[in-house]
N, C-alpha and C positions, 0 to 999 in steps of 0.2 A: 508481444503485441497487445496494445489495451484494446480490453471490449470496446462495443460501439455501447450508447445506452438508447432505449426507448422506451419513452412516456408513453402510453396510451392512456388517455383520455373519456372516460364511458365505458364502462362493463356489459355494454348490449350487445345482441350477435353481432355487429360488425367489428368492432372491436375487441372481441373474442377470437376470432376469426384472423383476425390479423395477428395478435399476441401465439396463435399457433400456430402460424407460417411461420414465425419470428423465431421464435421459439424452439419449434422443430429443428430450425439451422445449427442451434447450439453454438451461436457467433455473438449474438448479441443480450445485451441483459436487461430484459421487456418487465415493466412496471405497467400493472392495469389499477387506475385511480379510476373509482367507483363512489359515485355521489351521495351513494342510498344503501341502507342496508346489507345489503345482497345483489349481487351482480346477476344483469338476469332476468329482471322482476318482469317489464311485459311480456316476454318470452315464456314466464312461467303462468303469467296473465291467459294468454293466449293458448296456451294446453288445456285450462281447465276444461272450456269444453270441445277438446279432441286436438293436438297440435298438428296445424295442417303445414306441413313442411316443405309442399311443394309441388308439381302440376306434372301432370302423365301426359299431357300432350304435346304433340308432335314439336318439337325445339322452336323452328322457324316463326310458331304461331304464337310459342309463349316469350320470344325474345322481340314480339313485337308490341307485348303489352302493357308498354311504359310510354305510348305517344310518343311525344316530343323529345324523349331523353332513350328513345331505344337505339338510337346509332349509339348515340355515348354509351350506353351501359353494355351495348354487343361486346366487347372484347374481356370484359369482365364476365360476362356469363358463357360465352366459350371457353372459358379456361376452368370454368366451375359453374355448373347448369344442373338440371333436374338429376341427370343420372349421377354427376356426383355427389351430389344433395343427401341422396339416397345410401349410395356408398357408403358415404360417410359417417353415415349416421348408422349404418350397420356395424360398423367398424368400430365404434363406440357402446356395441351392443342392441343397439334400437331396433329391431327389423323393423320393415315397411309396408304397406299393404295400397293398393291404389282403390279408392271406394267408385260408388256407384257414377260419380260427377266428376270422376277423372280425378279429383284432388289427391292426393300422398300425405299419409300420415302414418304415426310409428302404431303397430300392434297394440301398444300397451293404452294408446290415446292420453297420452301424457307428457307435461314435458319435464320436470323431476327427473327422472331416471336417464335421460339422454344429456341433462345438463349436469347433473354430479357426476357423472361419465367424462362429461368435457371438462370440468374444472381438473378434476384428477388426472388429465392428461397434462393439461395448462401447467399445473403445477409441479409432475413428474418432467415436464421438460425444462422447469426452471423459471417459470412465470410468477412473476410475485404479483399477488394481489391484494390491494387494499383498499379497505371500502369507508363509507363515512368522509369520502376524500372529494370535496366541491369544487369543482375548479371553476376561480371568480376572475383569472383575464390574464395576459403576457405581460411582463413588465423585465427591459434587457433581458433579452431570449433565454425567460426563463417564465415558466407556469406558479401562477399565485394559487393557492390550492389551500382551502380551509379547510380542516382537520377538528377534531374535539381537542388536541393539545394547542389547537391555534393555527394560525397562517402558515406558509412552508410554503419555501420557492423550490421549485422542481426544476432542478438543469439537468439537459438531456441531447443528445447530438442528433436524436430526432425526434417529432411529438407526432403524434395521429388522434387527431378530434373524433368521437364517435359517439355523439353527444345525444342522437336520436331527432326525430323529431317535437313538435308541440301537441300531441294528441296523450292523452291519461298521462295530465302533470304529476299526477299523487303517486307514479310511479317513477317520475324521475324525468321524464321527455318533458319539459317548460320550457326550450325554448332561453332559458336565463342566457346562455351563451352569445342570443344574438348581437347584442351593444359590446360586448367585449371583442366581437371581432370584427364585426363593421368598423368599429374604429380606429383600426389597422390596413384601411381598406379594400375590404373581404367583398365582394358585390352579395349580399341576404335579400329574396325574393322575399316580401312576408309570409308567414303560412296561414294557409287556409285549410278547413276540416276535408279529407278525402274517407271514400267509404265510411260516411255521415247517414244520419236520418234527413229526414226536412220536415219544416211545420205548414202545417194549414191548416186555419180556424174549421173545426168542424162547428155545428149544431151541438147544441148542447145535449139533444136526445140523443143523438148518434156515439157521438164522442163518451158518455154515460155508459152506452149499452154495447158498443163495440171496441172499444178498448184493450188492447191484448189479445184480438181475433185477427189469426193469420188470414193472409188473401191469399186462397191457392191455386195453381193450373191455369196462371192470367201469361199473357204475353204484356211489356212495355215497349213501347217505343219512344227516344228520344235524339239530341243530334249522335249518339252512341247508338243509332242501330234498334234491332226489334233484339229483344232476349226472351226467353221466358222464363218463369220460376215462381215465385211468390214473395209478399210481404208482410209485413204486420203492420197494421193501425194501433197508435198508439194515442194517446192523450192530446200529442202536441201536433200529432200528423204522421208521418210512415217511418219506417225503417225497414230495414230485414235484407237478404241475401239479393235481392230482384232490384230493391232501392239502389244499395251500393252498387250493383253493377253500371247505373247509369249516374252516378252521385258528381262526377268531374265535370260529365255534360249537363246538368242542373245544377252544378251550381257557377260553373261557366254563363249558365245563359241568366242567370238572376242578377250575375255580377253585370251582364250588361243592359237587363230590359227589366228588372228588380221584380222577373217573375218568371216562373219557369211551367211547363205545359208536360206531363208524363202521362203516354196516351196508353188507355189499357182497354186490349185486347179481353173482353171475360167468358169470350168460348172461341180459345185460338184454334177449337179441333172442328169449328163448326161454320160453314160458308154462308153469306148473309144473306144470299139467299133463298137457304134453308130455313134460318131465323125467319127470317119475314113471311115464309109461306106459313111456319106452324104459330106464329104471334098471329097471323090472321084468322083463322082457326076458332082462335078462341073465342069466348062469349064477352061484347063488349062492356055487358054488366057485369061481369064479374070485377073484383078485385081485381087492381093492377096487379098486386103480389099474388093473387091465385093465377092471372094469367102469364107473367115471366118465368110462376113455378111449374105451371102443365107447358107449356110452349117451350121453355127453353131448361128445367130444370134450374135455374134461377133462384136463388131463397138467401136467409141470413145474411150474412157481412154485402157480399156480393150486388143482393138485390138493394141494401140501403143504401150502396155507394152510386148506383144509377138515380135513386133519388134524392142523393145529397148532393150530387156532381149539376145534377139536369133536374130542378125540382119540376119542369111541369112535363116531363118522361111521360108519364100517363096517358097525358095527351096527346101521343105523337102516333101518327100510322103507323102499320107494322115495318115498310120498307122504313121507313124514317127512324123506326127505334132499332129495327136490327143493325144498321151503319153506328148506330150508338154503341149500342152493347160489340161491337168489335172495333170502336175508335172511342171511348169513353175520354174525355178530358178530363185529367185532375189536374189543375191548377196547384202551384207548392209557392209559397213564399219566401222562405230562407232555409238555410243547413243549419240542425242545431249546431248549437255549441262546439267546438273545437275538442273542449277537453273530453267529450264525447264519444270523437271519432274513432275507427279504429287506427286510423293511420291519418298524417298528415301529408299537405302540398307545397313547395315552397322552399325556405332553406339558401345555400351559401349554391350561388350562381352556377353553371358548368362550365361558362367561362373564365372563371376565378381558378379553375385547379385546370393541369396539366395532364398531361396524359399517363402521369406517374400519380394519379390523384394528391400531386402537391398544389397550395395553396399560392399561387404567385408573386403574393403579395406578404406572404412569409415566408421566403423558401427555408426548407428543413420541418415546415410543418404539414401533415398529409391531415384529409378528411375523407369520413367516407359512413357508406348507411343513411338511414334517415333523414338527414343534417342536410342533405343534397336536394335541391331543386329537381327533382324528379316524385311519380305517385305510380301508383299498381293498384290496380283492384285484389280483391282477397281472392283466395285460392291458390295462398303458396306463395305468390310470385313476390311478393314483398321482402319475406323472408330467406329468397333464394338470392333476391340483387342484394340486401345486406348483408348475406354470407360470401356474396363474388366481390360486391366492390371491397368489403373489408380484407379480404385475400389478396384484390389487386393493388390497395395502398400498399401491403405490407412486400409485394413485390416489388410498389415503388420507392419503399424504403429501403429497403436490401440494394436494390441500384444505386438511389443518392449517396448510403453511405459506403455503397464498396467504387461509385465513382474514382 
């Protein structure tokens, strides 16, 4: 009986992931083309500081935290979801530990050691892998694939794209794939930056002196709901863990009124009116900032962002400023840059692929990971649907070709 063959396409977890399904069966003979260096690279991006692998919370709540794309992704993350995540990665040696914010990550807070782990598995079950290998577009169902010796057509009885998304191109997600396959008529959403910062002009004094000073113990609200957490001011305008939590609905609502409203709560532990009764209190000759600092402890980043936000604050009565300091407007203008983000939006349609995640408009070619019209906030869940769908193509592979 001849083997089957298969190309994979992209060395990121979802195409890792698939090449060890494949692979494990010991039926088929899995080639992983890897564009960059080392296969891997956001994956090992993203450990430096602590690889968060995946979410301790209750399944129901985390398999609903892909919007738009969480029916489709449900049957991929029931067959491989948090706890296998976890499994698995113990089973590669990694133990796991769940921290303070529910997030999962490996002991060692690295991802080095769980990924030389998985390649030695990869290649103990017969995974070839090779890297430096670009794939530049199909041409008669075969992959054009640039090499340092040159061009090389790759035939294969089946291909799986796992090409990543557009976010940290220098790592190998650019995006170059999309005109190669739209022109085969692939339906590609454009992408756009997810779990992004966003800019807004500050003042020149502000921006000078608060720069790289975290916002902390604020609640936001935006069409994404109240969250709490914090973020950072940066030069260009915000970032941080509190940002990206609402980053899909800001920059949703920019894309259609080319301006978005992130309302911050700056004492979410405190009722307004409490604020108002001890802003009243105070001496109307004092200092704004000695009265925001006895009345509501109030001072640094905090206190200059009610006066960057509302310059004439000062002025306002106490009930009128305590409705403030627990609804403060910030105004955000755009999401930086793309190549910025940590993850991107956008990608090759959901209704372009099957429920085998093949491409319909190639059959014999599967995609899956990043490359997908779907987004996740951070906290795991990104890395958990690249590790499901990339499993569930390689299921759909194993069906096409044992059809």
């Amino acid at each position: 009986m001849t083997t089957k063959t298969v190309a994979i396409l992209g060395g990121g977890p979802a195409g890792l992931a698939a090449a060890e399904v494949l692979g494990a069966t010991g039926r088929f003979a899995v080639t992983v083309h890897e564009a960059m260096p080392t296969i891997g690279r956001k994956f090992l991006l993203a450990g430096k500081s602590g690889l968060n692998i995946t979410h301790s919370e209750d399944f129901s709540a985390f398999a609903g935290r892909f919007g738009a794309a969480s029916g489709f992704l449900r049957p991929a993350l029931d067959a491989f979801g948090p706890h296998a995540v976890r499994a698995w990665a113990q089973a590669l040696g990694s133990e796991t530990f769940v921290g303070t914010s529910g997030r999962v990550f490996p002991v060692v807070m690295k991802a080095s050691p769980l990924l030389r782990a998985w390649r030695a598995r990869l290649e103990a079950s017969g995974v070839t892998i090779l890297t430096r290998h670009r794939f530049t577009g199909f041409r008669d169902h075969q992959a054009i694939v640039e090499t340092p010796a040159g061009l090389i057509h790759v035939r294969a009885d089946a291909f799986l794209l796992a090409f990543g998304g557009a976010s940290w191109p220098r790592l190998g997600s650019d995006a170059a794939w999309v005109h190669a396959i739209a022109r085969h008529g692939v339906g590609v959403v454009p992408f756009r930056p997810a779990n992004c910062g966003f800019e807004r002009r500050w003042s020149d004094g502000f921006r000078d002196r608060f720069a790289g000073e975290p916002v902390k113990s604020v609640s936001a609200t935006s069409d994404a709901g109240e969250i709490q957490g914090e973020f950072v001011i940066t030069r260009h305008g915000v970032e941080g863990s509190l940002v990206y939590a609402h980053a899909a609905s800001l920059r949703d609502r920019i894309d259609a009124a080319q301006e978005a409203v992130l309302t911050l709560d700056l004492l979410p532990n405190r009722a307004a009116g409490r604020i108002a009764r001890d802003m009243a209190r105070q001496d109307r000759k004092a200092s704004f900032s000695n009265r925001l600092r006895k009345g509501t402890g109030l001072q640094g980043v905090k206190a200059a962002l009610v006066r960057e936000c509302v310059p004439d604050a000062a002025t306002l009565p106490p009930d009128t400023l305590a409705a403030l300091l627990k609804a403060l407007p910030l105004s955000l203008e755009r999401p930086r840059p793309i190549a910025e983000a940590i993850s991107s939006a956008g990608g090759i349609t959901l209704d372009s692929i099957d429920e085998r995640y093949m491409l319909k408009a190639l059959p014999g070619t599967f995609a899956a990971g990043e490359m997908l019209d779907w987004e996740a906030p951070t906290g795991g869940y990104l890395l958990t649907a690249c590790l499901a769908t990339g499993r569930a193509a390689a299921r759909g592979i194993e069906a096409w070709l044992g059809r």
